[in-house]
C-alpha positions as CSV (number, residue, x, y, z in Angstrom):
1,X,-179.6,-84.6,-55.6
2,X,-181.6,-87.4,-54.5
3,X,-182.7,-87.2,-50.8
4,X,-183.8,-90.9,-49.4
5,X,-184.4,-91.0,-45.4
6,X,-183.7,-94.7,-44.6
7,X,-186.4,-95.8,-42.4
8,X,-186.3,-96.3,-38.7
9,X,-186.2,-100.9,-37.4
10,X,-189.1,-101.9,-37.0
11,X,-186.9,-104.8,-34.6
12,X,-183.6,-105.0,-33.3
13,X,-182.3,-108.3,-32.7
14,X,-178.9,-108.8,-30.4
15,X,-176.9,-111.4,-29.7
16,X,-177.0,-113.7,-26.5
17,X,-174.7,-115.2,-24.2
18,X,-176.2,-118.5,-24.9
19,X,-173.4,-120.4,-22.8
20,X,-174.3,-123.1,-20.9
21,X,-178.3,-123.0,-22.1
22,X,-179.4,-126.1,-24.0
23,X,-183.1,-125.1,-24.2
24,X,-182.5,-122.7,-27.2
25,X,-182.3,-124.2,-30.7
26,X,-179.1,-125.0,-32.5
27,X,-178.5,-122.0,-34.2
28,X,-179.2,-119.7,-31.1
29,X,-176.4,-121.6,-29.9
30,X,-174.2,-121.1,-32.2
31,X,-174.4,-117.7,-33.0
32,X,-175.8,-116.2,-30.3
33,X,-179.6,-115.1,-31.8
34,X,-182.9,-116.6,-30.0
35,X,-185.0,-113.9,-31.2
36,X,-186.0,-114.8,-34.7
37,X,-190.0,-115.5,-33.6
38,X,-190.3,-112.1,-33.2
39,X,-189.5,-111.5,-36.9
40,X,-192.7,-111.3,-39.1
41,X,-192.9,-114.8,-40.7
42,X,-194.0,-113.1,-44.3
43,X,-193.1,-109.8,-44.5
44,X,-190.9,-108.1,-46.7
45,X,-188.2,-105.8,-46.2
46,X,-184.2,-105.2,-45.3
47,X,-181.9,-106.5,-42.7
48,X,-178.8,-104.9,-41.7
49,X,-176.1,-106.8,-39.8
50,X,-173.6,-105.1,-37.7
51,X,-170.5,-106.2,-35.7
52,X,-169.9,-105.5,-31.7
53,X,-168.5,-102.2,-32.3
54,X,-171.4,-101.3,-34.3
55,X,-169.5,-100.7,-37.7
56,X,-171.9,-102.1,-40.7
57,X,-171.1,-105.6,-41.8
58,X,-173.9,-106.1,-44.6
59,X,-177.1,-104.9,-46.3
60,X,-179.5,-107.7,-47.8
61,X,-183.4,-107.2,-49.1
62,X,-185.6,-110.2,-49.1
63,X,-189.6,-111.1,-49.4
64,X,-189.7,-113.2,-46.4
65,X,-187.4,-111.6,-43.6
66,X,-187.2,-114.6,-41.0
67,X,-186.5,-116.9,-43.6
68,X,-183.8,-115.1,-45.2
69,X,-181.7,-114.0,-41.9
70,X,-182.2,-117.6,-40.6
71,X,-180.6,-118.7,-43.9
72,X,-177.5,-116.4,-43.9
73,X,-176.8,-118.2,-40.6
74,X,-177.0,-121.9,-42.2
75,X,-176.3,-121.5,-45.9
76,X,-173.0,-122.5,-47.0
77,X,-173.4,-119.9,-50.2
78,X,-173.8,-116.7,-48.0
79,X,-172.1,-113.4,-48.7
80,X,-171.1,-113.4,-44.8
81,X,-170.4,-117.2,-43.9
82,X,-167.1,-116.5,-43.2
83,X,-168.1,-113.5,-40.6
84,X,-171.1,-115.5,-38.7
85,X,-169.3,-115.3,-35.5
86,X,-168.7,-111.5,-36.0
87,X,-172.5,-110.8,-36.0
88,X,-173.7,-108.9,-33.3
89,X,-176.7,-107.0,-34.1
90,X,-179.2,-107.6,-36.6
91,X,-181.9,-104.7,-37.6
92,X,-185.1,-105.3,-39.7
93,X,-187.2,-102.8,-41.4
94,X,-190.4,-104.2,-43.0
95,X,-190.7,-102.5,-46.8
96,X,-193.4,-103.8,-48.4
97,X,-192.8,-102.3,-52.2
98,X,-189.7,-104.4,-54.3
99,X,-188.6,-101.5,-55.2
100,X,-188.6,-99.7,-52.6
101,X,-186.1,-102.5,-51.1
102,X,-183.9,-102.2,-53.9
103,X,-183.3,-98.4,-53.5
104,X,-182.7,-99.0,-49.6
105,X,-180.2,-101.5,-49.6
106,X,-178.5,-100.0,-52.5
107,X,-178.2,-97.0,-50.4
108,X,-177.3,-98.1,-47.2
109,X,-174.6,-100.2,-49.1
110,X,-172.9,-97.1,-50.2
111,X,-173.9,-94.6,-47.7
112,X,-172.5,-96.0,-45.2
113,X,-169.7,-98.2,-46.5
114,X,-170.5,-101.9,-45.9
115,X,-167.8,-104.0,-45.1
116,X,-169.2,-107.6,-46.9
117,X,-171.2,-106.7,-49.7
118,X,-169.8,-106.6,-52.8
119,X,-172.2,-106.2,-55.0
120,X,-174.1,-102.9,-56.0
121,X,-171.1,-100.8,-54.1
122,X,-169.7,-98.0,-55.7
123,X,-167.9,-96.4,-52.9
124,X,-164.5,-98.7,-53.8
């Protein structure tokens, strides 16, 4: 048996009552995030997205972090563009090794059942 310990976020990002607040940009207003400076503009690593009862919603890997959750917010191709709304958490752990990335998401994809990605799951 294989025994991977996923790491510990490095950040935690949660969603804000942005209501009322016009000073935050567009997307902070619209999905509740105003935190995204405080992701590592080019680090590597995974994100994890999770819902208000804190049930996974989706796993993703990327090169550049900020760039890629700020894109899962805007881009009209992403695996959760129907569930934006449902977003309430968002957790980043900084991997530097590709592969490394690969074996993590893969892993938390199964281990613990995400709802939204459907690729690499073999829990069905």
């Amino acid at each position: 048996m294989i025994k991977i310990e996923v790491p510990q976020p490095d950040l935690t990002i949660i969603k804000k009552n942005s209501e009322g607040d016009t000073s935050e940009a567009a997307i902070a207003r619209e999905y509740g995030f105003i935190d995204y400076h405080k992701i590592a503009r080019d680090k590597g690593g995974i994100y994890i997205y999770y819902d208000a009862r804190d049930e996974l919603m989706f796993v993703g890997k990327a090169r550049k972090l900020r760039m890629r959750i700020r894109k899962s917010f805007e881009d009209t191709a992403s695996p959760i563009k129907l569930h934006r709304d449902d977003v309430y958490k968002i957790e980043v752990c900084y991997v530097d090794d590709p592969m490394e990335r690969e074996i993590y998401e893969t892993y938390i994809i199964n281990q613990f059942q995400s709802k939204y990605n459907i690729e690499k799951v073999f829990f069905k």
